[in-house]
C-alpha positions as a Python dict, from the first residue, in 0.01 Angstrom:
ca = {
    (1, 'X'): (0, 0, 0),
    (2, 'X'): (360, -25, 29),
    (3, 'X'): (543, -261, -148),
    (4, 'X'): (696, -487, 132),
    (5, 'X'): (471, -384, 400),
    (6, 'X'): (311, -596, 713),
    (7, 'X'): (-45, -653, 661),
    (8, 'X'): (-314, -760, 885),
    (9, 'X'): (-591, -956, 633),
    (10, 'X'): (-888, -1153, 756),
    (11, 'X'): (-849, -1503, 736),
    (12, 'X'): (-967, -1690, 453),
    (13, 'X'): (-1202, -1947, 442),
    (14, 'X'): (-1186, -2184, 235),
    (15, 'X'): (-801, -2127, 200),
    (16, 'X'): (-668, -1984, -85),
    (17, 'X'): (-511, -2204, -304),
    (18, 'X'): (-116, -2169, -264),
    (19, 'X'): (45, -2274, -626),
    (20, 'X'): (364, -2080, -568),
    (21, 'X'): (447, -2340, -331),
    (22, 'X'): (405, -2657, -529),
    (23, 'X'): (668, -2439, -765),
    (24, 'X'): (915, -2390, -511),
    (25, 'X'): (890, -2699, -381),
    (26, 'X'): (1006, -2832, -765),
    (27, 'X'): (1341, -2627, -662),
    (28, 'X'): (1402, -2847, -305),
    (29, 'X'): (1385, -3165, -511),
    (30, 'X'): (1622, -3073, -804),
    (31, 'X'): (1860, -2899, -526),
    (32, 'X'): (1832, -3253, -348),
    (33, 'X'): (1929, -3446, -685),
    (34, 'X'): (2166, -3197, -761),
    (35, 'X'): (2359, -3266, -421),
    (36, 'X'): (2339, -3653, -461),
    (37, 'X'): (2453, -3625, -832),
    (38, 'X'): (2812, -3562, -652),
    (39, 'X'): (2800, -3952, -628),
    (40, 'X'): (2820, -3995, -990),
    (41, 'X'): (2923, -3695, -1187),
    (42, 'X'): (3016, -3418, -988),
    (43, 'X'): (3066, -3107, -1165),
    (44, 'X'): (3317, -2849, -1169),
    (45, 'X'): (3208, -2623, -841),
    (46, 'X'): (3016, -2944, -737),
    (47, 'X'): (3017, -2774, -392),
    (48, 'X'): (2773, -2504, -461),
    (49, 'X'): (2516, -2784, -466),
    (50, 'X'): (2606, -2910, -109),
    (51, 'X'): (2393, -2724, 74),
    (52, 'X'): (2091, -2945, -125),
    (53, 'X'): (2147, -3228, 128),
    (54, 'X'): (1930, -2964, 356),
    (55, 'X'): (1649, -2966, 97),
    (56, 'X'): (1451, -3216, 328),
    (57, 'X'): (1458, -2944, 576),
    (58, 'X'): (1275, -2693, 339),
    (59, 'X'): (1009, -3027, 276),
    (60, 'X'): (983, -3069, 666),
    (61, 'X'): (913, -2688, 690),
    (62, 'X'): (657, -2682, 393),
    (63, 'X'): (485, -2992, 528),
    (64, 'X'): (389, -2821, 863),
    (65, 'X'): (276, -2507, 673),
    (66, 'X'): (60, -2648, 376),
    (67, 'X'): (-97, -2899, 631),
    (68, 'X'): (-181, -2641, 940),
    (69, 'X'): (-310, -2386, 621),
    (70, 'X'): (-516, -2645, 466),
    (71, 'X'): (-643, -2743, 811),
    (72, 'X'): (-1012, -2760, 862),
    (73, 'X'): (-1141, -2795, 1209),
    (74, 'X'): (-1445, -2984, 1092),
    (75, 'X'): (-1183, -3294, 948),
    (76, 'X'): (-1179, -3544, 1171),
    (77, 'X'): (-822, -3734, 1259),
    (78, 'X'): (-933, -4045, 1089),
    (79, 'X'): (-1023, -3887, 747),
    (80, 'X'): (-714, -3671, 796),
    (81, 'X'): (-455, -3920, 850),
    (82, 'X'): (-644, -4141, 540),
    (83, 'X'): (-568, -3891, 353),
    (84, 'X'): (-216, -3852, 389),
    (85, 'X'): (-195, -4243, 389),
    (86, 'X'): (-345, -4191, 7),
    (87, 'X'): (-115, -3882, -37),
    (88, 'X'): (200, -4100, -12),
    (89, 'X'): (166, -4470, 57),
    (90, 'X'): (111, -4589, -289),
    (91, 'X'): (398, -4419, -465),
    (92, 'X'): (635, -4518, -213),
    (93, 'X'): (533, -4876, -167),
    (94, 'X'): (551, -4862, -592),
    (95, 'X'): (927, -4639, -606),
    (96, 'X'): (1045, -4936, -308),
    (97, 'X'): (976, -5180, -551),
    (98, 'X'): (1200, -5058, -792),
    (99, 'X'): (1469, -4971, -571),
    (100, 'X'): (1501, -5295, -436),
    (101, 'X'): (1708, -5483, -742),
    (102, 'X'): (1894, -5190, -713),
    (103, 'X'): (1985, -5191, -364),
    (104, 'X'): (1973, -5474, -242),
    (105, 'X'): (2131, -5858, -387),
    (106, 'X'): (2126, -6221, -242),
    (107, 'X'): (2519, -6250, -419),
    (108, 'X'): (2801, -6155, -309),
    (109, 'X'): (2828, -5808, -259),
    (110, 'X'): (3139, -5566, -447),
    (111, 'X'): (3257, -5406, -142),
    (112, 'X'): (3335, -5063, -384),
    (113, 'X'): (2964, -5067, -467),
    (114, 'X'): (2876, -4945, -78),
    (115, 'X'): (2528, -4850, -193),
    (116, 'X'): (2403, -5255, -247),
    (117, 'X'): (2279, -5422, 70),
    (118, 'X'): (2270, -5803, 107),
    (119, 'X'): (1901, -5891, 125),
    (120, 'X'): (1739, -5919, 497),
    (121, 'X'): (1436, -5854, 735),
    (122, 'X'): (1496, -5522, 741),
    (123, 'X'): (1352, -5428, 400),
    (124, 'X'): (1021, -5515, 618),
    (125, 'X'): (1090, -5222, 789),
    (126, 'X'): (1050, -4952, 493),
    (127, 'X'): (701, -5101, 402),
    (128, 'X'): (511, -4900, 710),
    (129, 'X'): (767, -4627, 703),
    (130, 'X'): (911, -4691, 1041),
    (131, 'X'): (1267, -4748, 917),
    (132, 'X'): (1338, -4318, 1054),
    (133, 'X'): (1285, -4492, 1415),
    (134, 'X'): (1618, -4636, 1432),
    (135, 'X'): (1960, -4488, 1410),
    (136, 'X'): (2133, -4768, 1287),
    (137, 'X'): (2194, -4642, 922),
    (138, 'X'): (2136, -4998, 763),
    (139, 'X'): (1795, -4977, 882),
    (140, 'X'): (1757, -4628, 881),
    (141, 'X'): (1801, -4648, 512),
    (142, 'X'): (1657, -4963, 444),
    (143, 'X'): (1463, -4994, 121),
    (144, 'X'): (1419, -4684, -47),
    (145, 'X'): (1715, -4532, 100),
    (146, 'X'): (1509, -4166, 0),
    (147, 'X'): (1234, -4286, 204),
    (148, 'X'): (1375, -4255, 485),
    (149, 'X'): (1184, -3869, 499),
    (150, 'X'): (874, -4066, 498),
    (151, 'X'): (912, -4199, 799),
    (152, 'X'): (949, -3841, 973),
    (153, 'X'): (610, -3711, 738),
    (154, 'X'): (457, -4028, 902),
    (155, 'X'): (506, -3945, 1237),
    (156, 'X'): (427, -3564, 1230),
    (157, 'X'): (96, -3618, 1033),
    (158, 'X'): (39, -3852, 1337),
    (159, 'X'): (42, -3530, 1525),
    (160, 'X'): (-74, -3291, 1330),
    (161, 'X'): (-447, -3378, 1417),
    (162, 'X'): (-360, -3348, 1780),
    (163, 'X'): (-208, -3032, 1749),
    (164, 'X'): (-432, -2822, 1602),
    (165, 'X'): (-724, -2871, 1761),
    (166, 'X'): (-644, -2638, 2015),
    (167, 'X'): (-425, -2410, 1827),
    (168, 'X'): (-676, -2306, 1533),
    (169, 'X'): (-879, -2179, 1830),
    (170, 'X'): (-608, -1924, 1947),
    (171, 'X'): (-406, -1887, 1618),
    (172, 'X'): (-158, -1611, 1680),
    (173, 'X'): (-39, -1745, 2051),
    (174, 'X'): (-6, -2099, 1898),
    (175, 'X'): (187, -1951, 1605),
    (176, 'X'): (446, -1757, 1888),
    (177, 'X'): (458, -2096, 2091),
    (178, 'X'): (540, -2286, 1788),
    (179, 'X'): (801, -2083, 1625),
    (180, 'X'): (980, -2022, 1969),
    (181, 'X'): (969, -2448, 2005),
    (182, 'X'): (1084, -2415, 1688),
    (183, 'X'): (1374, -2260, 1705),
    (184, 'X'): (1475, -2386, 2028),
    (185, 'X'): (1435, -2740, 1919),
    (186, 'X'): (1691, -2631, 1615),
    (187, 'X'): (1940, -2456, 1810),
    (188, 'X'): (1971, -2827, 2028),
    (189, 'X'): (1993, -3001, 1712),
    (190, 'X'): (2294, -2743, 1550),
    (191, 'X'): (2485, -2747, 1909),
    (192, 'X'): (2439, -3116, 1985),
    (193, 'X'): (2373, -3295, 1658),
    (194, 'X'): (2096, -3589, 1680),
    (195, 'X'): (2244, -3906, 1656),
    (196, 'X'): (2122, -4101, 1939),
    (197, 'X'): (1748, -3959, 1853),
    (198, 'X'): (1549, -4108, 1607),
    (199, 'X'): (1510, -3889, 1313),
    (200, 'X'): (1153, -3806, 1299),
    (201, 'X'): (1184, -3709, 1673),
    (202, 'X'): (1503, -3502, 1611),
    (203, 'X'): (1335, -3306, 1264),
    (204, 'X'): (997, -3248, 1480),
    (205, 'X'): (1141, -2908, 1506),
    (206, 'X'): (1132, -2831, 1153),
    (207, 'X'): (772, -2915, 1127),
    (208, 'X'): (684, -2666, 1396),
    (209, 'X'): (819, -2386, 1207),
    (210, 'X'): (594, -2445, 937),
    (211, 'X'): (287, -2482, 1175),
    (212, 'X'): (404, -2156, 1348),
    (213, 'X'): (393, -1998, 985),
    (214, 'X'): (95, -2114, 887),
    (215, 'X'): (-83, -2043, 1198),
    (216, 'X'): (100, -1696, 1173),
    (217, 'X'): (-73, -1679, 807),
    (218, 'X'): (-432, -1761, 898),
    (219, 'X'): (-424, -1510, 1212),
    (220, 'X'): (-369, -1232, 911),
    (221, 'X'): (-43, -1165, 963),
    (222, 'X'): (114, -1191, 576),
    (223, 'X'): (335, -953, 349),
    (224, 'X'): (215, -765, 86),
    (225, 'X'): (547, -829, -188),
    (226, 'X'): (617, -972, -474),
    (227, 'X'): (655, -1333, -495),
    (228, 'X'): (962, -1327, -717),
    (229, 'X'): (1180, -1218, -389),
    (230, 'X'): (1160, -1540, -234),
    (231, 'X'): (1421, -1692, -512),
    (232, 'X'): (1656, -1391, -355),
    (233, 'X'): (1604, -1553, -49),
    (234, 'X'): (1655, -1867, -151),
    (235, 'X'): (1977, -1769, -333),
    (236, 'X'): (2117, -1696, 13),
    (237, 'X'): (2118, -2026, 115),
    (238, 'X'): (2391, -2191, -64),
    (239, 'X'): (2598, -1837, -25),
    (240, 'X'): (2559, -1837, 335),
    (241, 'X'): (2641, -2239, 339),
    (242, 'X'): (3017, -2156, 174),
    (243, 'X'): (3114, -1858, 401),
    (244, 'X'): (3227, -2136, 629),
    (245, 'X'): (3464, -2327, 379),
    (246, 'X'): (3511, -1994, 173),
    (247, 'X'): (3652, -1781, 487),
    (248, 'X'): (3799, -1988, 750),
    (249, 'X'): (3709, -1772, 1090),
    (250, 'X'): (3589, -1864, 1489),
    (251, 'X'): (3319, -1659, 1366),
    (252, 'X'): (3231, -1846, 1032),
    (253, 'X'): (3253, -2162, 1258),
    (254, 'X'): (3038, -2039, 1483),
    (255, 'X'): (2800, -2019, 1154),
    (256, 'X'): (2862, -2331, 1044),
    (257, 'X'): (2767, -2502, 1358),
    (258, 'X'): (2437, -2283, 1355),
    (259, 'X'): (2380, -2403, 995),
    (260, 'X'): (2066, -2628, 999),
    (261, 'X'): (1860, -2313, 1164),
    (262, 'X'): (2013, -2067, 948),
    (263, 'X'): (1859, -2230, 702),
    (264, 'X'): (1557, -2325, 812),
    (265, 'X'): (1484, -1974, 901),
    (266, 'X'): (1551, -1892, 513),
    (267, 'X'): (1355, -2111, 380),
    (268, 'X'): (1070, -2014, 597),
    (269, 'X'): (1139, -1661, 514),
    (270, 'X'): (1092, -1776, 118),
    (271, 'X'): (797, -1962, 174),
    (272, 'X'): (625, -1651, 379),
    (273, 'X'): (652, -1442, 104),
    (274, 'X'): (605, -1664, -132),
    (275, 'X'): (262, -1774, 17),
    (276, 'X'): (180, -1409, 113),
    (277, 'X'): (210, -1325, -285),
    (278, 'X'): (-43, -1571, -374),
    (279, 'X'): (-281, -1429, -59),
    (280, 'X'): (-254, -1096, -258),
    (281, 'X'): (-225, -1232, -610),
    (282, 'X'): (90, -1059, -672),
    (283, 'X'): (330, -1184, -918),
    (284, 'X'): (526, -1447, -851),
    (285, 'X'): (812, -1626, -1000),
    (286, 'X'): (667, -1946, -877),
    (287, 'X'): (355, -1974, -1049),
    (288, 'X'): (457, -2038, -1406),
    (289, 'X'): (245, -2331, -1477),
    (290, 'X'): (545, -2551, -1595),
    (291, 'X'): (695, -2516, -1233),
    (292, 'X'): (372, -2582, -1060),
    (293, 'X'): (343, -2939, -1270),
    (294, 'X'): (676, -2993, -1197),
    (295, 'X'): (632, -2938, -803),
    (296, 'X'): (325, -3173, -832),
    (297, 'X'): (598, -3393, -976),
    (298, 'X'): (867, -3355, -716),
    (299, 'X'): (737, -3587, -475),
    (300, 'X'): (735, -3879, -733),
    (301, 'X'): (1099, -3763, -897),
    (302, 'X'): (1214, -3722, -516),
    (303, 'X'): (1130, -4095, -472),
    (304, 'X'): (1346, -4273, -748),
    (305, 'X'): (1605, -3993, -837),
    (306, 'X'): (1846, -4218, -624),
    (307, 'X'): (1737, -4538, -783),
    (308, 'X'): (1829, -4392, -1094),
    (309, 'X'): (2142, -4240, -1033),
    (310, 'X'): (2282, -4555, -850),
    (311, 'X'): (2153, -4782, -1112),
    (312, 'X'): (2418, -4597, -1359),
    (313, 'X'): (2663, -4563, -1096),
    (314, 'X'): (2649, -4943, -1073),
    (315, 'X'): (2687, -4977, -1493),
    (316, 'X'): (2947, -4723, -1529),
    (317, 'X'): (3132, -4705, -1175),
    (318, 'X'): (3234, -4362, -1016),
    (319, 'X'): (3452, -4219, -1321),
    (320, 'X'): (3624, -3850, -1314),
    (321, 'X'): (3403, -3756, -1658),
    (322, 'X'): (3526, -3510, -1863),
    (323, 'X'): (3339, -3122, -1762),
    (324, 'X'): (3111, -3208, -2074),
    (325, 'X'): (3091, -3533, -2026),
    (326, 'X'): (2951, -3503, -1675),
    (327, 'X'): (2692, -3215, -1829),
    (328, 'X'): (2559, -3528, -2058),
    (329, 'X'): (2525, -3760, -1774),
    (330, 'X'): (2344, -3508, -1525),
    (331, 'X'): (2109, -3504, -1803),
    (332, 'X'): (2056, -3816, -1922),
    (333, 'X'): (2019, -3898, -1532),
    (334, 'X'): (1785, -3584, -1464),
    (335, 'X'): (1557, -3716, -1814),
    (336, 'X'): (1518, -4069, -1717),
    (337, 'X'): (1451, -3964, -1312),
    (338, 'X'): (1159, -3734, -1456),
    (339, 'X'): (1017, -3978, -1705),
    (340, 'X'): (999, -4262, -1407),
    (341, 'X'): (896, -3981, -1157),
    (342, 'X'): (602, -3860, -1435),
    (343, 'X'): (489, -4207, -1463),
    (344, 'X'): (449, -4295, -1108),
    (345, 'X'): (285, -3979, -1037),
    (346, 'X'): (27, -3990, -1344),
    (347, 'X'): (-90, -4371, -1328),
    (348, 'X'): (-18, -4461, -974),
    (349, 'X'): (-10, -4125, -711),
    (350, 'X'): (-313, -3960, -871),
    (351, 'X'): (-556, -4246, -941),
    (352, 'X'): (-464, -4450, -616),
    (353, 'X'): (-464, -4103, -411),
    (354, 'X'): (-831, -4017, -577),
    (355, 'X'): (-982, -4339, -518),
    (356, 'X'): (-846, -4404, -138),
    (357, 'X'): (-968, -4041, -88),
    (358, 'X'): (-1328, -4105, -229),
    (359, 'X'): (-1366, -4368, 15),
    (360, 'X'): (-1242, -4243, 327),
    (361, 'X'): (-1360, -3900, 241),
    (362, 'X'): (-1756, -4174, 246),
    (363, 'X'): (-1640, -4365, 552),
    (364, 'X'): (-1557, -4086, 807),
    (365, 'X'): (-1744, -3771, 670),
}
């Protein structure tokens, strides 16, 4: 069969298990701690790593697809939405808890440390994830100012359920109807920006494009290639994010305004192929078993990676460091991120996920 041909398979059932995913997904959160490490220790060609702010568009994306793949019809909404309470309640209500002597003080506040909050109601706010429903940025980053992501998950796995009852029925015409929303949705958000929409409204978008995929998937409709091409995919991204800055033109403008789909629509492309390897059991560069612990990671590290980095920021103040210097620090920073994020994940995300799952997985079977 050809190397990068279309292929029609049956689909599968149960899914196959997707690990190349969980690996890639590693990649969104370092890109993301990469971009925010600008804050405290930005490196020589610091701008490369700009186009990480846009890594929560690659988790918005993946969200929609590993959710409508993993879809069964004979899960009910309750046990569903249970089971993404389990998936990421707990860690976050555990990460807010340590962000919260680090952003927020009942003192007097430095006015050059613009990341500490005075103390107020609006904390409350970040505790059901409903914080992403207002676009006042003191609220909308209230808490855990990471969490605000949540808040979006929240709102589209209060969908999800909805959505696909219908759609698994007629796969391939739901997968054309949500792709097309999908990219309609993001060529309003690149021409008109969002900010008098609330942000899990305004990302829905995103999250289509991964239900269109996955829908697109499960009709049969996959490629038959080698995992390992979805990192030259993904290397396109932060190339195509510079043209703009790189060669001043109406027509790299025009790019730059188009931006968030651009690359959406490569990150999709990355995770079709990336998923389609592990369909066929081709290679893939995403598999290694270090990465795929690390992506199982990524949601923890995701979490406190800001904590971290602003607690140092708030010991050492924003200093020009030395190129070396600022190696050491992303380091040290990366290391003590991981350890917290390893911790959370191993003795609060898995147990407290397990155990909520056992019982709703008993109370609504």
């Amino acid at each position: 069969m050809p190397l990068t041909s279309l292929v029609a398979t049956p689909p599968s059932s149960p899914p196959v298990r997707l690990d190349s995913l969980t690996g890639m997904r590693w990649w969104a959160a370092f890109c993301v701690f990469a971009y925010h490490m600008a804050n405290l220790a930005p490196l020589k060609g610091q701008a490369i790593f700009n186009f990480g702010y846009s890594g929560v568009t690659f988790f918005f994306i993946l969200s929609g697809f590993v959710l409508t793949w993993s879809a069964r019809p004979e899960t009910g909404a309750r046990r569903f939405w249970m089971r993404r309470f389990a998936r990421i309640w707990p860690a976050h209500i555990v990460a807010l808890l340590i962000a919260i002597p680090v952003f927020y003080r009942l003192s007097t506040l430095d006015p050059d440390q613009f990341w500490i909050k005075p103390l107020s109601w609006v904390l409350l706010l970040s505790i059901p994830l409903i914080q992403g429903f207002f676009t006042d940025s003191t609220i909308l980053f209230s808490g855990n100012p990471a969490a605000w992501t949540l808040s979006c998950e929240v709102f589209f796995y209060a969908l999800h359920p909805l959505l696909m009852r219908p759609s698994l029925k007629r796969m391939r015409p739901a997968s054309v109807f949500f792709i097309a929303a999908a990219l309609c949705g993001g060529l309003l958000y690149s021409l008109f920006g969002a900010a008098q929409i609330p942000s899990p409204i305004a990302r829905l978008w995103e999250f289509f494009l991964g239900i269109g995929l996955a829908l697109l998937m499960r009709s049969g409709i996959n490629l038959n290639i080698n995992g390992g091409f979805g990192y030259v995919v993904l290397l396109i991204a932060p190339i195509v994010y510079l043209i703009p800055t790189l060669v001043p033109h109406p027509a790299t403008s025009a790019l730059e305004h188009m931006m968030p789909v651009v690359l959406a629509v490569i990150y999709a492309c990355a995770i079709f192929i990336a998923a389609s390897a592990d369909i066929h059991r081709r290679p893939s560069g995403f598999r290694f078993p270090w990465l795929v612990k690390a992506g199982e990671v990524s949601y923890c590290f995701y979490l406190v990676h800001a904590t971290v980095l602003y607690a140092v920021l708030e010991r050492t103040g924003f200093i020009l460091w030395s190129p070396r210097k600022s190696i050491a620090v992303w380091i040290g920073v990366f290391c003590a991120a991981y350890l917290l994020a390893y911790c959370l994940h191993r003795f609060i995300e898995r147990p407290c996920e397990a155990r909520i799952r056992s019982w709703s997985d008993r109370r609504f079977s």
